[in-house]
Every structure is written in C-alpha cells, then in structure tokens.
GUVO-543684 format. One record per residue (C-alpha): residue in one letter; x, y, z; residue number from 1. Coordinates in nm, 2 decimals, always signed. Example, Ala and Ser with C-alpha at 12.3 -4.5 7.8 and 13.67 -1.06 7.14 Angstrom:
residues 2
 residuo     xx     yy     zz num
       A  +1.23  -0.45  +0.78   1
       S  +1.37  -0.11  +0.71   2
This chain:
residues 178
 residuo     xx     yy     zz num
       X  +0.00  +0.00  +0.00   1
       X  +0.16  +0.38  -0.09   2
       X  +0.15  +0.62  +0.24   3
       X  +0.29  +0.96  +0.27   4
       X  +0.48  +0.96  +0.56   5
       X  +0.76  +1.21  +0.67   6
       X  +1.13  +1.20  +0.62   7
       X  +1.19  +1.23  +0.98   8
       X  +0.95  +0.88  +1.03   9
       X  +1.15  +0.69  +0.85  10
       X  +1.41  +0.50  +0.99  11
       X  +1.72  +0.31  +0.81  12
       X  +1.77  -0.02  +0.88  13
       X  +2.06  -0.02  +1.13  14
       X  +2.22  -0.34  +0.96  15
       X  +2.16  -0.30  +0.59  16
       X  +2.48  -0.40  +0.43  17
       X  +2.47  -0.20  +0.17  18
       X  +2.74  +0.05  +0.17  19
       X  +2.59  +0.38  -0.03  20
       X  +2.72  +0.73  +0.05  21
       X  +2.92  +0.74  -0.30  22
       X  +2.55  +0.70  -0.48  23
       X  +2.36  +0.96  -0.32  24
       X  +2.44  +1.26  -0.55  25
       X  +2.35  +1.07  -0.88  26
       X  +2.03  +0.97  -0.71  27
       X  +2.00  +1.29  -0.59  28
       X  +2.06  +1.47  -0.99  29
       X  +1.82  +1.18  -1.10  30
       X  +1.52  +1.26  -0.85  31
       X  +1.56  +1.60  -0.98  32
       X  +1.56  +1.48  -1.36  33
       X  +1.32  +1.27  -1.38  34
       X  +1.11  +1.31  -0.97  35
       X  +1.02  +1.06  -0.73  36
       X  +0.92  +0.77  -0.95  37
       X  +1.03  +0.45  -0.75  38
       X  +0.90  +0.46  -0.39  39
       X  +1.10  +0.36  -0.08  40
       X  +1.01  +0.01  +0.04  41
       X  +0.89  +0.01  +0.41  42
       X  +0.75  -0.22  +0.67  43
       X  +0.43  -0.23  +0.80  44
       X  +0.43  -0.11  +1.21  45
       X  +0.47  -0.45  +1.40  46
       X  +0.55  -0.64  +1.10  47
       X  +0.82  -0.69  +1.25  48
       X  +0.97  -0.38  +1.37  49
       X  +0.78  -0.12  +1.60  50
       X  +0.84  +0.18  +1.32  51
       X  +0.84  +0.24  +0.95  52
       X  +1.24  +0.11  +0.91  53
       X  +1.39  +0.14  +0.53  54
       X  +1.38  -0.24  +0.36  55
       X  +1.44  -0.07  +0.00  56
       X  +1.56  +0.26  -0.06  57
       X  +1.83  +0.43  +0.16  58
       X  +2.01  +0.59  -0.10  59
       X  +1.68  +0.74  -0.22  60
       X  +1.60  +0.85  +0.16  61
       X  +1.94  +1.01  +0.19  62
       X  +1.92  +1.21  -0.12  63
       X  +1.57  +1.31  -0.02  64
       X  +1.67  +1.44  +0.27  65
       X  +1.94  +1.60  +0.08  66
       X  +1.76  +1.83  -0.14  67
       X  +1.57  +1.90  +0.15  68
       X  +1.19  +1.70  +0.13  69
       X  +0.99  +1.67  +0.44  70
       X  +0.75  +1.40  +0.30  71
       X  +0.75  +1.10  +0.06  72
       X  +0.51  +0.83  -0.06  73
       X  +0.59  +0.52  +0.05  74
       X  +0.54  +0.11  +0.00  75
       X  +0.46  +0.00  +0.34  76
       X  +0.49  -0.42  +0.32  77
       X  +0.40  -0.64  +0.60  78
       X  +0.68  -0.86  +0.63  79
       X  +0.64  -1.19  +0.76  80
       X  +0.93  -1.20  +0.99  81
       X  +1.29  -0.98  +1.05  82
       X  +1.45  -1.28  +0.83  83
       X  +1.18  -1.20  +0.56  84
       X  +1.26  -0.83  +0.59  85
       X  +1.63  -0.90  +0.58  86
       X  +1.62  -1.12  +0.30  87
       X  +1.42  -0.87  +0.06  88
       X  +1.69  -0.58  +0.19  89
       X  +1.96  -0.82  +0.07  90
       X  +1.76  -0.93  -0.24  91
       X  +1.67  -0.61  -0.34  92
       X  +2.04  -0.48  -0.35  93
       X  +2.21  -0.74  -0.51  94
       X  +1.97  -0.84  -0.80  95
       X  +2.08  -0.56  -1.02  96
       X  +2.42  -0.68  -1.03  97
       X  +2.35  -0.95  -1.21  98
       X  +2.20  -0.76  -1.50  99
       X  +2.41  -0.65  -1.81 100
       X  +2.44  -0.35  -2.01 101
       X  +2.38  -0.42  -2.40 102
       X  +2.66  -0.19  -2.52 103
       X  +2.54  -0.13  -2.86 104
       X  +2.17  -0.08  -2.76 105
       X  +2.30  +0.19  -2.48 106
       X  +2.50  +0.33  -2.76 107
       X  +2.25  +0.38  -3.01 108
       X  +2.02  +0.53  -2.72 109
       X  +2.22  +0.77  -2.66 110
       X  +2.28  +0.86  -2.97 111
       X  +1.92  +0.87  -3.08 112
       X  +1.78  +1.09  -2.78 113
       X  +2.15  +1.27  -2.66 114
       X  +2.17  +1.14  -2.34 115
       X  +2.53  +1.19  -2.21 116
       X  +2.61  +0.84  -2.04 117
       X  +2.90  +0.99  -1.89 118
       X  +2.68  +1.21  -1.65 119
       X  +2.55  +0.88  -1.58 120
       X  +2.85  +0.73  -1.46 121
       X  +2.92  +0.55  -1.77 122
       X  +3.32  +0.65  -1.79 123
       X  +3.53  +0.66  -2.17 124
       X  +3.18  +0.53  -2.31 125
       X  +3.22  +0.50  -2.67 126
       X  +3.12  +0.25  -2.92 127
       X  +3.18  +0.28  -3.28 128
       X  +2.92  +0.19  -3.51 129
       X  +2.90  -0.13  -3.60 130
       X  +2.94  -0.24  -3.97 131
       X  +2.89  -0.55  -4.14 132
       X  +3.25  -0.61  -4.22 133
       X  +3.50  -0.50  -3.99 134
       X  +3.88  -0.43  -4.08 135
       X  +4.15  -0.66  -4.00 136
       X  +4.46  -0.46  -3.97 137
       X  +4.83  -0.58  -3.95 138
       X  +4.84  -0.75  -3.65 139
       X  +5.19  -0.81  -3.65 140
       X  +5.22  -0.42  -3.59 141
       X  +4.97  -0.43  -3.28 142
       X  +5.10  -0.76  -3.09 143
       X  +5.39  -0.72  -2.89 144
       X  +5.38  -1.13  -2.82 145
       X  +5.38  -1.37  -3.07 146
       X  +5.11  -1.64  -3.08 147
       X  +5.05  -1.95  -3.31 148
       X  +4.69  -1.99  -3.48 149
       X  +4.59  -2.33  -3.57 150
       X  +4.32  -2.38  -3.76 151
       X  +4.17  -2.76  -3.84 152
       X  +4.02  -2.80  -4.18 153
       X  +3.84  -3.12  -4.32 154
       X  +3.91  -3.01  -4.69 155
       X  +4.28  -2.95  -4.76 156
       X  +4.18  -2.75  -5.03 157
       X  +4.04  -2.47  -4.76 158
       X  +4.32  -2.54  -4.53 159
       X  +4.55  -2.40  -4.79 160
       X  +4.29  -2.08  -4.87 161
       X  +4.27  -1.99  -4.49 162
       X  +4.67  -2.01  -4.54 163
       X  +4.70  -1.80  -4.82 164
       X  +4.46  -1.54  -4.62 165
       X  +4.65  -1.52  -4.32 166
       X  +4.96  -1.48  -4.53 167
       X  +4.79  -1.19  -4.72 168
       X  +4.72  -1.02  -4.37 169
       X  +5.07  -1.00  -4.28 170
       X  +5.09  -1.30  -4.00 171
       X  +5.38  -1.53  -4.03 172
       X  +5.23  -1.90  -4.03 173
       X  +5.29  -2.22  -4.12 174
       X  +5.07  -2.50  -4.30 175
       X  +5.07  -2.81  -4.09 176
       X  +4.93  -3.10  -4.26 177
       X  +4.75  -3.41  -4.04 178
C-alpha cells in the first residue's frame, strides 16, 4: 500500500549491508531529472519492527533528505518476519548486479535521444558503429607477443585458402598437414 509519511519517520535499517554514501548525489541529480518515480520500500508497524524502518531505498531517503523533502510516498509491506525483511533488503540490492548492459543498444540510445552516459557514470563510453564487415589490420604491428593460430580443416583445399589469407594479412604461419 503507498503512504505519505515524513522523512523524519523513517528509519534506516541499522544493519543494511549496503554500503551507499558514494551514490547519493547521482540519485540525488536523477530525483531532480526525472522526480520521485520509485518509492521507498517500508514495513508495515509491528510487522516486524515497531516503526516504519527502510527495507528498500536508503540511498533514495538520503538524497531526499538532501535536497531538502519533508514527506514522501511510500510502499509500506507487512513482512512476515525480521529474516523476511532481511532477505528482501539483501535481495533487493544485489539483484541488479547481475543484470548486463547491452553496449550497442546503450549506444544507439544515446545517440538517438543525446543522453550523455558519462553524466551517468558510464566513464570513456564510446562504441563505434557497427558495420557488417570489420577491418582486419596488421596484427603483426599491434601484438607485442607472438602467438601461433591453428586452424583444423576437413578439406585441404580450404586449409590452404585460410593459409594464403593469413599470409595476405601479414601474419607469419605455417601449413601443418594431419
């Protein structure tokens, strides 16, 4: 259920392990971007503490009380226990982690709508464009170790054209035969 409760009535759970002092200014510059979208997550009195105590949301909460707000809407949950509670505060955390960012697609976003990932967080973001063939340059002028390719063919007659094109690119090889 959402319930406007004040700042000062909140209270963060004493043990969340969450360390987030470094996030609360980009929370902050994204409340005041895009507002209070995503509530804080809060028990329900008795269920199981005796006050409204932060399950979800500290960072949010600290910014808040950063830019100065005296009242926010709020989830209140009735947990079913303190483990329940402290499961969910865990939970909650560490899900996003194991999310990944589709480079191209964040790229291409950005692009589209000029959104500067870098005020994001998202440091030396740059992706070039992809195209459908890609240039192989001299790699013997970029590798500083050497390395030895070997490349299995059924047909000796592509064995030898895989050879000739890795001759053409500059790479020093040698055709083994099975």
């Amino acid at each position: 259920m959402l319930k406007k409760i004040k700042l000062k009535d909140l209270t963060p759970f004493d043990r969340n392990p969450r360390i987030n002092e470094k996030a609360v200014d980009r929370v902050l510059e994204s409340l005041k971007f895009n507002g209070y979208v995503s509530p804080i997550v809060v028990n329900e009195i008795g269920h199981p503490f005796e006050q409204h105590v932060i399950a979800a949301g500290h960072t949010r909460w600290k910014a808040l009380k950063k830019f100065g707000s005296d009242e926010v809407e709020v989830f209140v949950y009735k947990f079913e226990s303190e483990k329940h509670f402290v499961r969910y505060n865990i939970e909650d955390n560490k899900t996003s982690e194991f999310a990944q960012w589709d480079d191209q697609e964040l790229a291409n976003l950005s692009a589209e709508f000029e959104i500067d990932l870098d005020e994001m967080g998202f440091e030396d973001f740059d992706i070039e464009e992809e195209t459908e063939e890609k240039e192989i340059k001299d790699l013997s002028d970029s590798l500083e170790q050497k390395f030895e390719i070997a490349v299995e063919c059924l047909d000796e007659g592509n064995q030898e054209q895989i050879y000739s094109q890795l001759m053409e690119l500059g790479l020093t090889c040698r055709l083994l035969t099975l």
